[in-house]
N, C-alpha and C positions, 0 to 999 in steps of 0.2 A: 437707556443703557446703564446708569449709575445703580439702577434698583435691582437690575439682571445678575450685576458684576458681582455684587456683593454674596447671593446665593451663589454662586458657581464656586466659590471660593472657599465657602462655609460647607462643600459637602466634603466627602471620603474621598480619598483614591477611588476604592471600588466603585461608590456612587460614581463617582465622574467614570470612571470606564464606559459601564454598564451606561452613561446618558448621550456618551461621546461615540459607543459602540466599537467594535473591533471588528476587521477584516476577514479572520481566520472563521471558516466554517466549523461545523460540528467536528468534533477529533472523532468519530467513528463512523461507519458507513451505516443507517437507519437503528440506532444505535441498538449494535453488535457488537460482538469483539474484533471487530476486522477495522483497524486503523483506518484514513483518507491516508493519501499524500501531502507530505508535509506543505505546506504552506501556498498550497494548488486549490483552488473552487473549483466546484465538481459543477459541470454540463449537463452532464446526461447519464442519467442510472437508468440500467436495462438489463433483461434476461434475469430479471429476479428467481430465483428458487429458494425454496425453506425444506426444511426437514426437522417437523417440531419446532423450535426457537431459534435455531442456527441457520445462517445463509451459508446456503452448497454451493449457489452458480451465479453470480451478479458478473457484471462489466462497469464499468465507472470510466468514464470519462470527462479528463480534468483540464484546466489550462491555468495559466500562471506563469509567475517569472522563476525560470533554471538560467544562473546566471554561472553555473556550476555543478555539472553535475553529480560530483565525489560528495557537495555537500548536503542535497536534497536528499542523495539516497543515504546519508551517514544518520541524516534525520529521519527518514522514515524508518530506515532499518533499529534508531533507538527504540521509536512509538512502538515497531512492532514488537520488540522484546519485552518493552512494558505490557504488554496484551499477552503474552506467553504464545507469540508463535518465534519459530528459529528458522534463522535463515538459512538455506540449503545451500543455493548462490548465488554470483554476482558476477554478471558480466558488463564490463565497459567497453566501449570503441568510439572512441571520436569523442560526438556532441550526446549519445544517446549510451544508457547500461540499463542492464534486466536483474531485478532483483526476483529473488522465487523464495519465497517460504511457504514452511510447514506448520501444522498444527494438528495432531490429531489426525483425521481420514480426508484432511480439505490442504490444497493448497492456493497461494496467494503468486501471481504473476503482474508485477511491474513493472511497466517498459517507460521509462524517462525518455524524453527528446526536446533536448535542450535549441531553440529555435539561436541561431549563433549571430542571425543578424539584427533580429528584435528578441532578446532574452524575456520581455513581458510576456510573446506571445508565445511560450513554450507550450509542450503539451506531458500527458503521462497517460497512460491505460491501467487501469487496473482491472484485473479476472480471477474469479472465486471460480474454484472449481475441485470435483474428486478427481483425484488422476487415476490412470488407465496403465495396469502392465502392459507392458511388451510383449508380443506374443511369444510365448516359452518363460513366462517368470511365473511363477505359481504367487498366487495368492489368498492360502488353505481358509482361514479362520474370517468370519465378518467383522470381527474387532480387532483385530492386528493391522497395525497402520503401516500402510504402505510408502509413509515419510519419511526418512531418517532425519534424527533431531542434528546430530553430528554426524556429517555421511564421510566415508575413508577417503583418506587424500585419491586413491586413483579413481577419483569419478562417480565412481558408484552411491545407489541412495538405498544399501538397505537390502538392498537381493532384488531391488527394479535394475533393469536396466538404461531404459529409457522413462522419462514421467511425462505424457501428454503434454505438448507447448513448451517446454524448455528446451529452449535455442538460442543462444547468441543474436543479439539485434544485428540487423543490418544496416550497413554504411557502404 
């Protein structure tokens, strides 16, 4: 042990990180521009679609400790601003909130569920996908994006009415 001590001591921070290893998975989903959840390991990645270099439709499923969940989604919603997507909204209830952003022709839907009796075994969903008008929203051009980056206080994203899968969690 005296001969081990002495090199552990003599390397970098980084070296020691990098020997000691860190918990946190990749900051991106198969590296894209589409964040993970903050500080959740991802299960099970599924439903992949591409279109050229961009993922259109994946699922991710994470688990991890939400020992809070105002704070998990304050973090991911940074990561995802640092990616240039914008969050559209956010809904809380209870132990579990939905976050939805935008970017361009794709949005991002995550559902936080914070487990309130074992915080480790929390869980979170993540869903890529294009959204769908409502029937009666026109949407003329193939490159006008159907997201609003900043949508108007009453609700509305843009001239959709509704965007495929944005709902309010259930409790």
């Amino acid at each position: 042990m005296e001969c081990f001590a002495p090199i552990i001591f003599r390397l970098s921070p980084v070296a020691l990180a990098a020997l000691v290893g860190c918990s946190s998975g990749p900051a991106t989903i198969l590296e894209s521009d589409i964040p993970n959840v903050s500080a959740m390991e991802t299960i099970v990645t599924r439903d992949l679609k591409h279109e050229g270099t961009e993922i259109v439709g994946v699922t991710v499923l994470y688990r991890g400790e939400i020992s809070d969940c105002k704070i998990t989604a304050a973090d991911t919603t940074a990561s995802y601003s640092e990616y240039g997507w914008s969050l559209i909204s956010e809904q809380a209830r209870g132990a579990s909130t939905v976050l939805n952003f935008g970017k361009g022709r794709r949005v991002v839907r995550i559902e936080l569920s914070e487990n309130q009796n074992d915080p480790m075994t929390s869980s979170a969903v993540l869903r890529v996908s294009r959204p769908t008008a409502a029937s009666g929203a026109a949407s003329s051009a193939a490159n006008s994006s159907p997201v609003a980056a900043n949508p108007p206080s009453g609700g509305s994203t843009g001239g959709i009415d509704t965007l495929e899968g944005f709902a309010p969690p259930v409790n």
